[in-house]
C-alpha positions, 0 to 999 in steps of 0.5 A: 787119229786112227784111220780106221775111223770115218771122219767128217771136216769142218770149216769156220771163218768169223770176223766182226761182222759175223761167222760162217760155218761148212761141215763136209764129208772127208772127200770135200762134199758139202753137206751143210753151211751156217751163219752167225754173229760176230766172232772177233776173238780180240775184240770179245773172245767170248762171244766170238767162241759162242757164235762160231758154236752156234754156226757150228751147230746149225751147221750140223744140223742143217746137214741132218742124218748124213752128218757124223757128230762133232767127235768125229769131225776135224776142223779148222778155225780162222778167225779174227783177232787170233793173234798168237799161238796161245790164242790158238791153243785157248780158242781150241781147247774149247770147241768140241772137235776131234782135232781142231787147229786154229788160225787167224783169218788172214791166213785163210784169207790168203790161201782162199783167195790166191789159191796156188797163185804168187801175188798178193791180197788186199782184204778190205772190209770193216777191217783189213790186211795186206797178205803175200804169197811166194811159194809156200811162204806167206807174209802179212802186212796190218791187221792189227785191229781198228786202234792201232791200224785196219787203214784203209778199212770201212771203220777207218774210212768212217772215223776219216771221214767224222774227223774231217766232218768236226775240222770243218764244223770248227772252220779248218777244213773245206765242207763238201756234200758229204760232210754237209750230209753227215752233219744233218744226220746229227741235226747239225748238233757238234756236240751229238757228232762229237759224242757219236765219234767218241762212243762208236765201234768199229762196225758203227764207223763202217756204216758210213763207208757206202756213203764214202764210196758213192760220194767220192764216185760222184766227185765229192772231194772229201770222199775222193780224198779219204779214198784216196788216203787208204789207197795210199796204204795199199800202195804202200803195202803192196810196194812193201811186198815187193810183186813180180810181173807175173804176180795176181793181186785179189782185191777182196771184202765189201771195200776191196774193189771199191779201191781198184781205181785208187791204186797205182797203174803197176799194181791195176794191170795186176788185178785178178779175180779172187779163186775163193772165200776165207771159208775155202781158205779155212777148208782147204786146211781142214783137209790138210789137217785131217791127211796129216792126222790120219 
């Protein structure tokens, strides 16, 4: 890339509640920022290719006559469900950027959220992933997707939480409020609750996750001890990162902080604010790849 030519960077992160989208000058400047649909590239690359598109467009036209057009933009993607090299490679040679390099969001999470810092990150939204840093190394626990993992996570609290809900329709496990509350939503029909259970993704299982975490603040057992459950993965994910003293432990997502009192005294007196998003994260690569590409 020639460094007579003026470039602008660009930066997107996208999961599978939505995606999100930055376009900036080459000095950092912000110019425009976009929203749009879920772009989880395992779960359908299809439509996460066309939403991250979109956002990108939006975003560029929001930024008006001072942005520069897309063949002359340098971007990074982190986006969920990219799983490999290839899947990188493929995601890029579709999106109409001068250069693009693509990553999975855990990676961007990381670096958005612990900056400079050693320490670790614990995402927690419909999904999750563990993440820790020392130095310029970076190791990431889970993030494997709702079918063989995401513990901890909105989706995985839902489906805890409908499993225990038929154990106790069935008589082998204890009710409580909220199991109570969930069965009325089904009109006390087993059978409307089994089929939910049955055809649900993993957003419609997060969307009983607030009602977890207000439950279980209240006392309800089956809610403290779904909580209590995924903190038991997080504990164990942070016991596996093995952190220092000195070390930052950044609880992000919507379900993040919601874990900080299930988590073990050692890793509480951790607990730091996180420096930034997964979209600061995606930037800051950007940036690197447009100093390196000059």
């Amino acid at each position: 890339m020639s460094s007579q030519t003026e470039y602008q960077i660009c930066a997107v992160d996208g999961g599978g509640t939505g995606c999100r989208a930055v376009i900036g000058r080459s000095d950092g400047e912000i110019l425009a920022r976009a929203a749009g649909g879920p772009a989880n590239y395992t779960t359908n690359p299809i439509q996460a290719t066309e939403n991250l598109r979109k956002a990108v467009d939006q975003a560029l036209s929001l930024a008006g006559s001072g942005a520069l057009p897309l063949e002359r933009t340098v971007a990074h993607v982190g986006l969920a469900g990219i799983m490999c090299e290839d899947d990188s490679q493929a995601l890029a040679a579709q999106l109409p950027f001068a250069h693009c390099s693509v990553s999975d969001d855990r990676l961007t999470s990381a670096l958005g959220g612990l900056g400079d810092r050693n320490g670790a990150l614990l995402a927690i939204g419909t999904g999750s992933f563990a993440a820790g840093r020392r130095g310029a190394s970076v190791r990431f626990l889970g993030g494997y997707g709702f079918k063989a993992g995401d513990q901890a996570s909105g989706a995985w609290l839902g489906r805890e939480l409908l499993c225990h809900t038929l154990l106790a329709c069935d008589g082998l496990a204890e009710p409580s409020d909220l199991t109570r509350a969930v069965f009325a939503r089904f009109d006390e029909k087993i059978h409307r609750l089994a089929t939910y259970s049955a055809t649900s993704d993993p957003s419609q299982f997060a969307s009983f996750a607030p009602q977890i975490v207000e439950a279980a603040g209240d006392g309800d057992p089956v809610g403290q001890k779904v909580m209590r459950d995924g903190a038991a993965y997080l504990n164990a994910a942070l016991d596996a990162l093995a952190l220092k003293e000195t070390d930052a432990v950044c609880l992000i997502g919507g379900l993040g902080p919601h874990y900080a009192t299930y988590l073990a005294p050692r890793y509480q007196a951790l607990i730091a604010p996180s420096q930034g998003t997964a979209l600061d994260g995606a930037m800051t690569l950007a940036r690197k790849h447009l100093e390196t590409a000059s």
